[in-house]
C-alpha positions in Angstrom: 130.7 29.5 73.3 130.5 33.4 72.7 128.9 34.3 69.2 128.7 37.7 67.3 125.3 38.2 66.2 126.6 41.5 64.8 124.8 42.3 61.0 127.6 43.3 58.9 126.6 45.9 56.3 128.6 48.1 53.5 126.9 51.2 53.6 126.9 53.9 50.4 128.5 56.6 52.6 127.3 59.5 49.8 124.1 58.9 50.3 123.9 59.3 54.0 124.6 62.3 56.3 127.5 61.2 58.9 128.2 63.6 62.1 131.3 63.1 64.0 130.9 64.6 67.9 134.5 65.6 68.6 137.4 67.4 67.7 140.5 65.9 69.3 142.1 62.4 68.7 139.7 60.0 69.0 137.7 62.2 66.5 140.6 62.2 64.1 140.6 59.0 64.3 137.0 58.0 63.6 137.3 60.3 61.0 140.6 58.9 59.8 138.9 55.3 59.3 135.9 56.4 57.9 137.6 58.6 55.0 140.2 55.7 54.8 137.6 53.2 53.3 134.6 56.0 52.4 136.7 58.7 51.2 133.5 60.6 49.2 131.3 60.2 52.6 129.2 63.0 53.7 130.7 64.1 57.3 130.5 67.1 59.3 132.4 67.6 62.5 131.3 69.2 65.7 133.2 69.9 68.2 134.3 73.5 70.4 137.8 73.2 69.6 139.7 70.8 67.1 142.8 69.2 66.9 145.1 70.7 63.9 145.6 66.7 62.6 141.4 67.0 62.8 141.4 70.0 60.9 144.1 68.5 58.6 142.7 65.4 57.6 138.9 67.5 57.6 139.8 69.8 55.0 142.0 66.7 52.6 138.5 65.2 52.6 135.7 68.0 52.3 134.6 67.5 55.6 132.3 70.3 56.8 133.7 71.6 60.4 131.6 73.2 63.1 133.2 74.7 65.9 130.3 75.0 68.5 129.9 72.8 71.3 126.9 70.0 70.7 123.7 70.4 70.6 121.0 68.2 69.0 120.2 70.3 66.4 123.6 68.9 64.7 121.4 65.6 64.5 119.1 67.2 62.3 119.3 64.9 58.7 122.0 62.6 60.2 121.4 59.2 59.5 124.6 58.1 61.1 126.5 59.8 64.7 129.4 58.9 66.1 130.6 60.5 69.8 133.7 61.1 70.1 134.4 63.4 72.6 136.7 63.4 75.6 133.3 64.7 78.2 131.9 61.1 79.2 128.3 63.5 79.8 128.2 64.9 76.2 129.0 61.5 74.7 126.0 59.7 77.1 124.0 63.0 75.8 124.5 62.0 72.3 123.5 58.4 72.6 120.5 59.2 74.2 119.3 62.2 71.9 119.8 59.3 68.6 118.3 56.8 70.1 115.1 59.3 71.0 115.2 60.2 67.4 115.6 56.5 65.9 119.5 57.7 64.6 122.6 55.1 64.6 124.9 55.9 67.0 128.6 54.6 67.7 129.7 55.7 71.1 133.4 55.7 71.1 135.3 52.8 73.2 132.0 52.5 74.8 130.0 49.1 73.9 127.0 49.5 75.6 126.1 53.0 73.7 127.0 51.4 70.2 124.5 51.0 67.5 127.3 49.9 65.3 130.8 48.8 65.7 133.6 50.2 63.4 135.5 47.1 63.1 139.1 46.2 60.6 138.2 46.7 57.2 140.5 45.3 53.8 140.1 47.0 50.4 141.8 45.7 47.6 139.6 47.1 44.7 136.1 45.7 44.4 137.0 43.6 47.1 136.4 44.8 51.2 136.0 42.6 54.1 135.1 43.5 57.0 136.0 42.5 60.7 134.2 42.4 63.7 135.4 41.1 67.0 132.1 42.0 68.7 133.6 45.2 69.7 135.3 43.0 72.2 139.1 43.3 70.8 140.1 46.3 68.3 143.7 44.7 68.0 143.0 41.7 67.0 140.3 43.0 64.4 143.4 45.3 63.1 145.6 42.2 63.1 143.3 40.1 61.3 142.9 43.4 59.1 147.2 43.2 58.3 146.9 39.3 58.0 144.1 39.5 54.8 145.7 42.9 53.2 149.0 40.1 52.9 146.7 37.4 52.2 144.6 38.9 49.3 146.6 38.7 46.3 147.1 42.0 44.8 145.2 41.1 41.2 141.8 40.2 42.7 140.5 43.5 41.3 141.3 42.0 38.1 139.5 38.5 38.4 136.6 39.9 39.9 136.0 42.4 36.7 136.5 39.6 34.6 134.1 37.5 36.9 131.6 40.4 36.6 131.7 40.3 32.7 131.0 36.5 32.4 128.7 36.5 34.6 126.5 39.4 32.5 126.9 36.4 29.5 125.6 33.9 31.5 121.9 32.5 30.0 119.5 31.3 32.3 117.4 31.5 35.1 118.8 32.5 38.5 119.4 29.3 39.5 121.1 28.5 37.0 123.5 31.4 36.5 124.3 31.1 40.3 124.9 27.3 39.7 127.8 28.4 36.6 129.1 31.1 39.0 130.1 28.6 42.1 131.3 25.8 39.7 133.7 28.8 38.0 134.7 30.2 41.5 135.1 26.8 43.7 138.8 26.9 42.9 139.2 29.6 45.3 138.0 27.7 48.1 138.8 24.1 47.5 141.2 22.9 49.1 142.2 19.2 50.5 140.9 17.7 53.2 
């Protein structure tokens, strides 16, 4: 059987310079899903024309907009590049210029130029999942995505705070205070066999 050996991560999206190569829809939409979960990210957008729903949705967020077409000087202090132009060449151009400078790189709706996948995400408070199909199946990661949102009761926010206080009360070693945390939390996974 197929497996996804895919490393999730939940990156701090302040802390990291994001550059978004495009200006039309499949920008928008990159940018669209980023600001969506990250809405405090660090993004500028290159691109030599932009869509007005681009320019739109760029200047709700803060997002810094360069109209120029690309050049790898964009790349400079980017720790994180997606392509998302329309120009198959400019795209390649992009992967190849990261990956020569050691930069992640998410080519869009193109797999085999994909550092990182930009799979179904959930938020409900302190709580996000994330969903990956391997970059194999973007509807069924966004289906999975509606299933959990309906899934997820509204109040987790509220038992995870309270989680988070009694677990600062907790005495102990490590152990120990992980022990006390998954005897207090097994109720939300037992279930009968």
């Amino acid at each position: 059987m197929e497996r996804n050996n895919l490393y999730p991560i939940f990156l701090k999206t302040t802390q990291l310079q994001i550059l978004i190569v495009g200006g039309g829809n499949v920008a928008e939409e990159k940018l669209r899903f980023l600001t969506k979960s990250s809405p405090d990210a660090n993004v500028t957008l290159v691109a030599p024309l932009f869509a007005e729903k681009t320019v739109q949705l760029a200047s709700q967020f803060k997002v810094t907009t360069i109209t120029d077409v690309y050049n790898a000087k964009y790349l400079e202090a980017k720790q994180l590049v997606v392509a998302a132009t329309n120009d198959e060449a400019v795209n390649k151009q992009v992967y190849k210029d990261c990956r020569a400078q050691h930069t992640l790189v998410n080519v869009a709706d193109n797999p085999p130029y994909c550092d990182f996948y930009m799979g179904g995400i959930v938020t409900k408070g302190n709580v996000k999942i994330g969903i990956s199909t391997n970059g194999k199946s973007p509807t069924t990661a966004k289906r999975l995505r509606q299933f959990f949102e309906d899934v997820i009761p509204e109040d987790i926010n509220t038992m995870v705070q309270n989680l988070n206080a009694y677990r600062k009360t907790i005495k102990g070693d490590f152990e120990q205070k992980v022990d006390q945390m998954n005897q207090i939390t097994s109720s939300l996974v037992d279930r009968e066999d």
